[in-house]
N, C-alpha and C positions, 0 to 999 in steps of 0.2 A: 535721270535727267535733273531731278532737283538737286543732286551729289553734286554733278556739277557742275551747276550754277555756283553755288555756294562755294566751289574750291575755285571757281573764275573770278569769283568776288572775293574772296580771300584774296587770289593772287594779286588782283586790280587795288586794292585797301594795301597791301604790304608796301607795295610797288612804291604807289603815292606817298605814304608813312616814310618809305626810306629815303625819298627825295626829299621831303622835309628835313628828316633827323641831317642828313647829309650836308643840308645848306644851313641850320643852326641844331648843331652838335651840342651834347652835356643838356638838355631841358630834361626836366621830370615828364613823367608819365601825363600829368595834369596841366604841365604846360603845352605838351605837343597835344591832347586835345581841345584846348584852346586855341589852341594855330589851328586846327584843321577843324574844329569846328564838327566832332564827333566825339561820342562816348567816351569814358575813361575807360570803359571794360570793351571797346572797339579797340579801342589805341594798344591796353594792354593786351588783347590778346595776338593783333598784330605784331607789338613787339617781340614776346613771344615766339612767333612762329617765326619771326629772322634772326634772333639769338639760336636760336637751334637751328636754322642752316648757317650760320655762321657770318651774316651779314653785317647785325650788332651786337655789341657787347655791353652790358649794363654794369651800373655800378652803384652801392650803397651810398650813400652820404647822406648829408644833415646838413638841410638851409632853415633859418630862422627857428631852428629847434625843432624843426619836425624830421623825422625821417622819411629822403623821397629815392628814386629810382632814377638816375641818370644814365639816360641812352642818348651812344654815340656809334657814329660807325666804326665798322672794326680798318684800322690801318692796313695801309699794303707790306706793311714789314711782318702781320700775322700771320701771312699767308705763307711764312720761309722758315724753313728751321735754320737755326744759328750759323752751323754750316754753308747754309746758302747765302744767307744773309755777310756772311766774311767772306766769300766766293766774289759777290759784286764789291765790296771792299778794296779787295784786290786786283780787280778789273784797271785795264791803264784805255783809256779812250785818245 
């Protein structure tokens, strides 16, 4: 029972997390717990578990000299191999 709970709360925490990241995309780890007003090791391990299903994608960079972690959602053109993606290309509507 307590399993889960803990994987309904996970799921309920992600959920939330990716309707933020979604509506202000590219923040650090540090900034999206300050919007949501939880943990940085909440936040990151949420993000976490949506970069491995494939939801976001994170990214190295450098603001003000520090190194942060910018999550964004992952685009709808990830979801296609190249192939498919020239397949709608060539689509006539």
């Amino acid at each position: 029972m307590a399993v889960q709970a803990r994987i309904r709360d996970g799921a309920d925490t992600d959920y939330e997390l990716y309707r933020v990241i979604n509506q202000q995309p590219a923040n650090s780890i540090y900034e999206l717990a300050k919007i949501t007003g939880w943990s940085t090791g909440r936040v990151r391990g949420s993000v976490m578990r949506l970069e491995r299903d494939g939801y976001v994608c994170t990214e190295r960079s450098i603001r003000n000299g520090k190194a942060v972690l910018k999550v964004s959602p992952v685009g709808w053109k990830q979801y296609f191999t190249e192939a498919e993606l020239e397949e709608f290309r060539q689509m006539k509507f």
